[in-house]
Each structure stands twice: as structure tokens, then as C-alpha cells.
C-alpha positions in Angstrom: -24.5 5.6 -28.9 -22.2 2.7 -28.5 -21.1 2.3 -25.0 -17.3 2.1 -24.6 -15.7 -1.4 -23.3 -12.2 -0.6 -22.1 -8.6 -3.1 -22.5 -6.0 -2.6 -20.9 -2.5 -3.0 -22.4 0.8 -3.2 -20.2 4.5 -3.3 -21.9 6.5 -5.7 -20.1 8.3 -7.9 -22.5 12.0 -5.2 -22.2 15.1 -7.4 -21.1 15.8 -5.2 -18.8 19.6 -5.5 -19.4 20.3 -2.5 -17.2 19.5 -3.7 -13.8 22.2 -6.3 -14.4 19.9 -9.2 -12.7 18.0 -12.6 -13.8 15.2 -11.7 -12.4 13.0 -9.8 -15.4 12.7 -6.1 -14.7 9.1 -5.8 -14.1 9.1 -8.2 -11.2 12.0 -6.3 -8.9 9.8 -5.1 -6.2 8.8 -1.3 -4.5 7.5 -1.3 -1.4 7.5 -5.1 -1.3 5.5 -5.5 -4.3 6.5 -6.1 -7.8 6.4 -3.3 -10.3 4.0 -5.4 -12.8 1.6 -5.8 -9.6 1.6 -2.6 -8.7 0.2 -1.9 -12.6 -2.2 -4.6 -12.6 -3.4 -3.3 -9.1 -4.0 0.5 -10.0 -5.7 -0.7 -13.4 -8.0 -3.0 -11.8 -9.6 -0.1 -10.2 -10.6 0.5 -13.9 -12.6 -2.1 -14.3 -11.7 -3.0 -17.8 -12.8 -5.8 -20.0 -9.8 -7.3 -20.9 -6.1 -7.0 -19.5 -3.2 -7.9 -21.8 0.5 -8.3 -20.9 3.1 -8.6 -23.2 5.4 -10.2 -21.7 9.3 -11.7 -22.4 9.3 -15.6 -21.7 11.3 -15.3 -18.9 8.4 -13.9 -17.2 6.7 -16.4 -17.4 7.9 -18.4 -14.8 7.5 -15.8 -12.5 3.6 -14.2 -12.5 0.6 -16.3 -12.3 -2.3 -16.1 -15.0 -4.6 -14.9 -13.1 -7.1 -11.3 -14.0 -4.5 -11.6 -17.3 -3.6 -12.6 -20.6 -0.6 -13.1 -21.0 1.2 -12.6 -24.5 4.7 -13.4 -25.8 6.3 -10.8 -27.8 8.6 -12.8 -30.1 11.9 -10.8 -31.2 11.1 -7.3 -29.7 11.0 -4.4 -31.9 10.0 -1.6 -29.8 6.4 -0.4 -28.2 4.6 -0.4 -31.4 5.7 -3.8 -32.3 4.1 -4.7 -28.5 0.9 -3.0 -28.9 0.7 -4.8 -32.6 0.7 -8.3 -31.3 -1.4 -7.1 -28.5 -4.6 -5.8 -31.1 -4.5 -9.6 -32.2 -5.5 -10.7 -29.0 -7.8 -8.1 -28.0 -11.8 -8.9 -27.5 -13.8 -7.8 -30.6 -16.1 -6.0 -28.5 -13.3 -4.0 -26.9 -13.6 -0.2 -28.4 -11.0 1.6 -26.5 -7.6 0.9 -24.4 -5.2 2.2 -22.5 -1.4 1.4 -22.5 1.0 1.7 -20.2 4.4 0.4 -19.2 5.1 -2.2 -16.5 8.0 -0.6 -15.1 5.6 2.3 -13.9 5.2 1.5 -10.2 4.0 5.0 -9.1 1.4 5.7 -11.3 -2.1 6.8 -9.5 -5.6 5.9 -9.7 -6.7 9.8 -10.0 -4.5 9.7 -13.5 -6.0 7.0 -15.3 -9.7 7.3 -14.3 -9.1 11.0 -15.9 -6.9 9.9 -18.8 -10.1 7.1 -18.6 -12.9 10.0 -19.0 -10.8 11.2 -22.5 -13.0 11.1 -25.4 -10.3 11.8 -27.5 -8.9 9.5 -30.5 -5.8 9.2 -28.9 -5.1 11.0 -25.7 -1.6 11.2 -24.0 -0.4 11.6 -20.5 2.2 13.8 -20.0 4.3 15.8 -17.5 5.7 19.2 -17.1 9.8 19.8 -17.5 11.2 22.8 -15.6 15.2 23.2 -15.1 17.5 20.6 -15.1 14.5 18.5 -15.9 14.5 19.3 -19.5 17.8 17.7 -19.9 15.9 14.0 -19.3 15.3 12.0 -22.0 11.9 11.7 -22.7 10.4 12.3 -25.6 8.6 15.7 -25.8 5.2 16.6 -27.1 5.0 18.9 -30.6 1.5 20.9 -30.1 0.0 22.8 -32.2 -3.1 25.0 -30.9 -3.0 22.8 -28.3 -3.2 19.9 -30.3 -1.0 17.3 -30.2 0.4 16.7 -33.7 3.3 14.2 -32.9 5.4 13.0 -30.3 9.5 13.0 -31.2 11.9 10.8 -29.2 15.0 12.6 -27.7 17.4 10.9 -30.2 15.7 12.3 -33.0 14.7 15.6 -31.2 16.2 19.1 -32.6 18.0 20.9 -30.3 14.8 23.2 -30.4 12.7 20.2 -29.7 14.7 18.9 -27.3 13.6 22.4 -24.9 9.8 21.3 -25.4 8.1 21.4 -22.2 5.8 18.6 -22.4 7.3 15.3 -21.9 5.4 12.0 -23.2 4.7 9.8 -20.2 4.1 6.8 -21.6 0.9 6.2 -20.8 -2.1 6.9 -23.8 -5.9 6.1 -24.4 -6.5 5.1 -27.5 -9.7 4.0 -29.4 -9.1 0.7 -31.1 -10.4 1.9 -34.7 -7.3 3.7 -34.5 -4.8 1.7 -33.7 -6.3 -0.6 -36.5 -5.4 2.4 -39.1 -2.5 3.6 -37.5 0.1 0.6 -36.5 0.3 -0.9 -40.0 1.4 2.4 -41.1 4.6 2.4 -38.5 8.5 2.2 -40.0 11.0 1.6 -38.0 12.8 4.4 -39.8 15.0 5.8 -36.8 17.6 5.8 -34.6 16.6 2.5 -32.7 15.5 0.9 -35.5 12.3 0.3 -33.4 8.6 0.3 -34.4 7.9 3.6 -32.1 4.3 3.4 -30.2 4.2 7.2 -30.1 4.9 7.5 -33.9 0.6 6.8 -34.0 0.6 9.9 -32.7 1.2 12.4 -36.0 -0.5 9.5 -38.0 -3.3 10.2 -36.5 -3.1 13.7 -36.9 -2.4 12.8 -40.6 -5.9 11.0 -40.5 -7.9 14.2 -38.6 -8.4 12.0 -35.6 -8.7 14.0 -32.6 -5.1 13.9 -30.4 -5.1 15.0 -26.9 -2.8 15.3 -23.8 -3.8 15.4 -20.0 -0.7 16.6 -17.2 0.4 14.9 -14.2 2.8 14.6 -11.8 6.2 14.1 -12.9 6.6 11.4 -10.2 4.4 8.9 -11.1 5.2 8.6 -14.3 8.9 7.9 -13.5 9.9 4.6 -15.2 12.5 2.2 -13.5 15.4 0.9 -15.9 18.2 0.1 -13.2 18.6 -0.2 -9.7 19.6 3.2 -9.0 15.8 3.7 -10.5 14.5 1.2 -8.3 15.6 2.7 -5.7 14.3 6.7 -6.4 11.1 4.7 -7.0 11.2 2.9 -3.8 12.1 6.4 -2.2 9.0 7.9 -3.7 6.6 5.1 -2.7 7.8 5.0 0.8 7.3 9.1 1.2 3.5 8.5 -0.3 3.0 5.6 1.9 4.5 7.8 5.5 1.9 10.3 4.4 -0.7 8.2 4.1 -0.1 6.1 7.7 0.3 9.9 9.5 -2.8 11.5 7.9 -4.6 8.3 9.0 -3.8 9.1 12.4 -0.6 7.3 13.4 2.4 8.5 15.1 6.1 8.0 13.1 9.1 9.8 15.4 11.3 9.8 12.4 9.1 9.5 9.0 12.1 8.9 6.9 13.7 5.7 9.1 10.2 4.1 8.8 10.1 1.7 5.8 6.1 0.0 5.1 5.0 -2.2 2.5 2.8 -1.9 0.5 0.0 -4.2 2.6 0.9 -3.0 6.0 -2.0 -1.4 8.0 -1.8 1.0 10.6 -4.7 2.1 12.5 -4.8 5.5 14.2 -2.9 6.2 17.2 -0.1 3.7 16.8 3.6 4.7 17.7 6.2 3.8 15.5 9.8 4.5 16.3 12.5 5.3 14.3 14.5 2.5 12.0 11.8 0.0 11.9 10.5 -2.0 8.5 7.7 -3.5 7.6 7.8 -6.6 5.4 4.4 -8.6 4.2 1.2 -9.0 6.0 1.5 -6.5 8.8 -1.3 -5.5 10.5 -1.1 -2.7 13.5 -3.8 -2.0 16.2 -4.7 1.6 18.0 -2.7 1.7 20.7 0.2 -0.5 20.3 4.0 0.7 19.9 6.7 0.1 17.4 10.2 0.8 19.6 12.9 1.2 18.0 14.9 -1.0 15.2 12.4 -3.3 14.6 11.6 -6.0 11.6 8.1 -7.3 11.6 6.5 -9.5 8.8 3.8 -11.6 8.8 2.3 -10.3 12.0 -0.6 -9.1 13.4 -0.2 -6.8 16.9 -3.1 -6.2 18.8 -4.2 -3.2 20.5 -2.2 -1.8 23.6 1.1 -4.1 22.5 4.4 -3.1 22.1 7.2 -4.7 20.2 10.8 -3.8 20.9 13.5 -2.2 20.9 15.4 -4.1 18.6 13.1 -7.6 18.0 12.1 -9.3 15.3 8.2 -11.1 14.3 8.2 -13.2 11.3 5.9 -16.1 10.1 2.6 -15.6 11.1 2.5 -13.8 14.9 -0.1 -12.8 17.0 0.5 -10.6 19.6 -2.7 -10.0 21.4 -3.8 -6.7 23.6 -1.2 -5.6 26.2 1.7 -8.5 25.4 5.1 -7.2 25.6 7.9 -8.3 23.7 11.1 -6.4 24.3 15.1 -6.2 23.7 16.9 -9.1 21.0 13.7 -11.3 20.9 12.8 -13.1 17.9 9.4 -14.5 17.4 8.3 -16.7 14.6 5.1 -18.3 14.4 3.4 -18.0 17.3 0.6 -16.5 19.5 1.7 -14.1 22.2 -1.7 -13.8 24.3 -3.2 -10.9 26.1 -0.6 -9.4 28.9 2.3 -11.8 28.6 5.8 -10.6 28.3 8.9 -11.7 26.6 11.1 -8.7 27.2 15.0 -9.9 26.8 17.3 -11.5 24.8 14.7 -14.9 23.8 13.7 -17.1 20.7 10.1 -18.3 20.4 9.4 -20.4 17.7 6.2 -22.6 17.2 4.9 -21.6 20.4 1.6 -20.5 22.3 2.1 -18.4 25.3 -0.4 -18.1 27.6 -2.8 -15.3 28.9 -0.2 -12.7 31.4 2.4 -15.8 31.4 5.8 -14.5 31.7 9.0 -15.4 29.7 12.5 -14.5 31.5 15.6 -13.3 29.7 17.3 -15.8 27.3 14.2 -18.2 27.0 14.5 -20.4 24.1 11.8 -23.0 22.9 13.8 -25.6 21.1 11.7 -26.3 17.8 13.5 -28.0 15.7 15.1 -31.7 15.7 16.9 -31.2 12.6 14.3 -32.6 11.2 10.6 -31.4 11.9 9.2 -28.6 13.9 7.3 -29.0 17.0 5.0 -27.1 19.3 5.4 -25.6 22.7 2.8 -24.6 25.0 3.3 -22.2 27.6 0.0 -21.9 29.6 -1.8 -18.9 31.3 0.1 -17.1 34.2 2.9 -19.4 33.9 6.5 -18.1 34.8 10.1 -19.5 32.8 13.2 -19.0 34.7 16.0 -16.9 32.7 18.1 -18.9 30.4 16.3 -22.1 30.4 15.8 -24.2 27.2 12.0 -25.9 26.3 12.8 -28.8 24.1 9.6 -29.2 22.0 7.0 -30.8 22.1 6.0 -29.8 25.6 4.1 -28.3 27.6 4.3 -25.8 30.6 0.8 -25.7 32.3 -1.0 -23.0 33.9 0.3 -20.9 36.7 3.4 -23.6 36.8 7.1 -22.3 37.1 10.7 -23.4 35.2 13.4 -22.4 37.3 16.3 -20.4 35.9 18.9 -22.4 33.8 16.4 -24.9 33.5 16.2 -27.8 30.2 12.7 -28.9 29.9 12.1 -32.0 27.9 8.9 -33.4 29.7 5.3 -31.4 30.2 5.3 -29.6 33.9 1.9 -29.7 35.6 -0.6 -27.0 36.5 0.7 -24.9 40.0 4.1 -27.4 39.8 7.6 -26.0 40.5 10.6 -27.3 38.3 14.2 -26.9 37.7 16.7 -29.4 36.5 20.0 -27.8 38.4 22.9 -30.0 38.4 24.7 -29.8 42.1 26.6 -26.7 42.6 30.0 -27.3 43.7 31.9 -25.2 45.8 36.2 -25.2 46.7 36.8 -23.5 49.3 40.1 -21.2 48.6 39.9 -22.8 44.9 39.9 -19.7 42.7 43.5 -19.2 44.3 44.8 -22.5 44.1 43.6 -22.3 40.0 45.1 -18.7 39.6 48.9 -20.0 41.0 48.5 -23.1 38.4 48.7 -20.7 35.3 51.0 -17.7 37.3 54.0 -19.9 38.0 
């Protein structure tokens, strides 16, 4: 018996015209990732041989080449026309493939690795329409004894095929010795004028190769051709992704306020509060706390920290165990270390604060000339006054102390005091003096 060698084949060369944007359909993201990603990611797990993309020129420019080949489908003609300029590319020794859509964001791993396990000719995914359902327009599956004898496209359904409950998902294994016999034999003799992919289907049948069809979830198979679609997917992805983060032990007040990437990671027994988003790279310890209206990207908080209300970690953070950062701070690329607090109204940017060293309200390290960025240094036990500006590159050394209102611009010794105060002034009786000025 010959073993089987799997290829993968993803659709992504459709302008996209409805989502009304320059950027090429499959790249608009869902839960921070872009729908082709989120494709190449789930089919990976497949292990095949060979992917192909067919893909527009215009995305080009926009994925890398890697675990891909990447073809161009000159002047579209519809899915069949795809897959044909696919099969030229395709490794001899590849026997079957599977072919899906790029703009398929939600589809699963259990799907494909049992659409995978087919030994059918061709073998179709499809999904179940009840209701108001069967008004979508997906084409619908004609069975005979169970056998599916062709697939008919809602603008050329009958009204009595247009209440067939089996809808085509998009999404078929096919062994390569059939597409060989079957895509020559495609016309474009329809509605769209296309060269229709599931037209194979009843040719196929014509040819007494076996036809099949496996169900799934509706969801997953939902394909995204305007924002509005973007966003039902996004809605989708994020419900799955709540799911996952509670059933692996964390906490979310209000699961529906909570918006995650795709990367984040959440360990058990982490407390997330409502109206916070995760953007890339985020990376959550046991213990620590999400407060309220959060944004955190790029970050990593450590176990026992807590972030919030209302602050914001972008470009590579480290928060280590027991750090606080509270109300209005902003933190950009910098390491918060164990026990040190930052809890009002500050801006940290290129910064190292040291082990239990405390930050007052309205702290700002001044990072950038105009120019280039600097570093500031804020050492173990160290204490900075409310309001008082650090003009980088400096230093504050260990168990030192900025007074309030103070603008630092040269380092401040281990154990020293500082403040740079001008003179306060004081006029006796002046307050009234001022007030008769303007009241005359």
C-alpha cells in the first residue's frame, strides 16, 4: 500500500472588495493574528508535505515565505481556477490534499485531523442549517443514500434546493488522481461565470469515485468577507479563547469585557478584571492581578503583581513578583523589580527600577531628547518624591531619595538626599492685595 503524503492548499488570492480596505482580506487580523496565520497555524498541526497559497499580488508584500509556497493566481476565475494553478505546483509525490479558504479564521484542529483520517475520493466538510440559518447563502449538499452526488451554489439552487440542510463549508480532502481527472472537465457555465471548485464534486460521482461529507460546527467554518464578518469572527474567537483561560484555572470578573490575543498566556489563579485587553506577547503569572481598564502588550507580569486600575505596559515590560503599578501609569520598556511600586499618575520609559524602590505620584523619566532614547536607573530601595522629572541618562542609586517636585539631571549617590527646590516666596497679606488688582 502506498502511503499517503498530504498538501495543503489555501485560497487566498479574492480582492476582497467588501471590506472596503487596502490591506488584502486575508491579512485583517482576529484576535491579533491575521486570518491567513491563523490557517497556516491550524494546518501545520497536520504535518503536511507541501503548503501552497494562492495568493493575489498584493499579498505579497505583506506575508513572509516562510513554511509556504507561495502562488500567483493571474486573472481569478473562481476556486477551481485556484486549485488548477495550484496542481502545477504541487510535489509529484504528493497523493492527497486538503483545501481550504484563507478567510476561515475559526476553523479547528479536531476538524481537519478527522476530515484528514477520510479515505474517501473526495470528502467534504459541511455544517448543519436549522431556521433562519437556511436562508444563508452557502451552497448545499445534494446526497443521495448518503452519498454526496454534487454540491449546487445558492444562485443556481431550486427553491427546493435552496431548503437542503447540509451546507458546503468549504473545506474538502481530495486525492490528487482526482483532481487530475476532474478540473479539466470544469466550465464556467453559471451564474458567476466562475470555474466552481465544488463542481468536482458530481464529476466525480460521474467517474464512480467515492464522495463523502463529515459535519462540524457551523462556527468554524464561518468565512469573513467584510468587517461586519470580521467582527462576528472576532466575537467568536474571543468567547473560545475566555473559555479556554477560565477552564485553565484563571479568574475573569466579567468574561465578556476581557479581550486576549491570540499569544497571551494566563496561568492558573490570575485575576483579571473587567475592560482589560491583551495585545501581543503577554505572558501572566499565578497570582498576579489584572484591575480594571487595562492595556498590556508586550509584557511579561510575574507572580504576585498587580497592574492597575487603568495603566498601560507596552514594549517589552517586566514586572517581577510583588511590583505594583497602579492608577494612569504608563510603562514602556522597562523592568519593574520584585516589590517596587509605581501606583499614581507616572510615565516610565526606558527605565530599571530597583528591588522594593518606590516611585511617587506623577514621576516621569524623561527619555527622549528629540532625538535618541536613553536609560534611567532607579536603584534598590530608592524613594522619588511626587512630581519630580528624571532627565535621562541617570541614575538614582540605592536606598537614595529625590525630593518632591524635584528635576534630576545628574546621578544621586547611594543613601544621598536630593531636591532641586527653587526658594519659596512668601507676601504676607499678598493674596489680597492681588484679588483688589483685578476686583476694582
Amino acid at each position: 500500500m502506498v502511503a499517503l503524503m498530504l498538501g495543503i492548499i489555501i485560497l487566498a488570492a479574492g480582492r476582497g472588495t467588501r471590506m472596503h480596505s487596502a490591506i488584502p482580506k486575508v491579512m485583517h487580523k482576529v484576535a491579533g493574528k491575521p486570518m491567513l496565520h491563523h490557517v497556516l497555524d491550524v494546518t501545520s498541526t497536520l504535518k503536511p508535505a507541501q503548503t501552497i497559497v494562492v495568493a493575489s499580488n498584493d499579498l505579497l508584500s505583506y506575508v513572509g515565505q516562510q513554511n509556504a509556497d507561495y502562488i500567483i493566481q493571474e486573472n481569478p476565475q473562481g476556486t477551481g481556477h485556484a486549485v488548477q494553478c495550484a496542481l502545477q505546483h504541487l510535489k509529484p509525490h504528493i497523493t492527497d490534499v486538503i483545501i481550504l479558504c484563507g478567510d476561515t479564521p475559526l476553523i479547528t484542529q479536531k476538524s481537519l485531523h478527522t476530515l484528514q483520517r477520510s479515505t474517501a475520493d473526495v470528502c467534504v466538510l459541511s455544517m448543519t442549517l436549522k431556521g433562519p440559518d437556511l436562508l444563508k447563502p452557502y451552497g448545499r449538499l445534494v446526497l443521495k443514500d448518503e452519498i454526496v452526488t454534487r454540491i449546487v451554489e445558492m444562485k443556481d439552487a431550486t427553491d427546493n434546493e435552496k431548503t437542503l440542510p447540509y451546507a458546503n463549508a468549504g473545506i474538502y480532502k481530495v486525492s490528487v488522481k482526482t483532481l487530475q481527472k476532474t478540473l479539466p472537465l470544469l466550465t464556467n457555465n453559471n451564474n458567476s461565470t466562475e470555474y466552481y471548485l465544488t463542481d468536482i464534486i458530481a464529476l466525480a460521482h460521474e467517474q464512480n469515485n467515492s464522495a463523502s461529507y463529515l459535519k462540524g460546527e457551523t462556527d468554524e467554518f464561518f468565512g469573513v468577507n467584510s468587517k461586519v464578518d470580521l467582527s462576528c469572527a472576532e466575537h467568536i474567537m474571543q468567547d473560545r479563547l475566555r473559555v479556554h483561560h477560565m477552564n485553565s484555572g484563571a479568574t475573569l470578573i466579567d468574561p465578556k469585557t476581557v479581550f486576549f490575543s491570540m499569544d497571551t498566556k494566563v496561568e492558573s489563579d490570575v485575576i483579571i478584571h473587567p475592560f482589560v485587553t491583551f495585545g501581543d506577547t503577554v505572558t501572566l503569572k499565578s497570582g498576579s492581578i489584572i484591575y480594571q481598564g487595562c492595556h498590556l502588550e508586550h509584557a511579561t507580569v510575574h507572580k504576585g503583581a498587580k497592574v492597575g486600575p487603568f495603566a498601560h505596559l507596552r514594549g517589552d515590560v517586566e514586572l517581577y513578583e510583588k511590583a505594583e503599578v497602579g492608577n494612569f501609569v504608563e510603562i514602556k520598556k522597562s523592568t519593574i523589580n520584585k516589590g517596587a511600586k509605581i501606583k499614581h499618575l507616572s510615565y516610565i520609559g526606558d527605565a530599571t527600577i530597583g528591588v522594593k524602590a518606590n516611585v511617587g505620584a506623577g514621576v516621569i523619566t524623561c527619555n527622549y531628547n528629540g532625538f535618541t532614547k536613553s536609560q534611567t536607573i532607579i536603584g534598590d530601595g530608592a524613594f522619588v518624591g511626587s512630581n519630580s522629572s528624571l532627565i535621562a541618562p541617570v541614575t538614582i542609586h540605592n536606598n537614595s531619595i529625590v525630593g518632591a517636585g524635584s528635576t534630576i539631571t545628574q546621578d544621586v549617590a547611594e543613601n544621598d538626599l536630593v531636591f532641586t527646590r527653587s526658594t519659596q516666596t512668601i507676601k504676607p497679606k499678598g493674596a489680597i492685595k492681588f484679588k483688589a488688582k483685578y476686583n476694582k
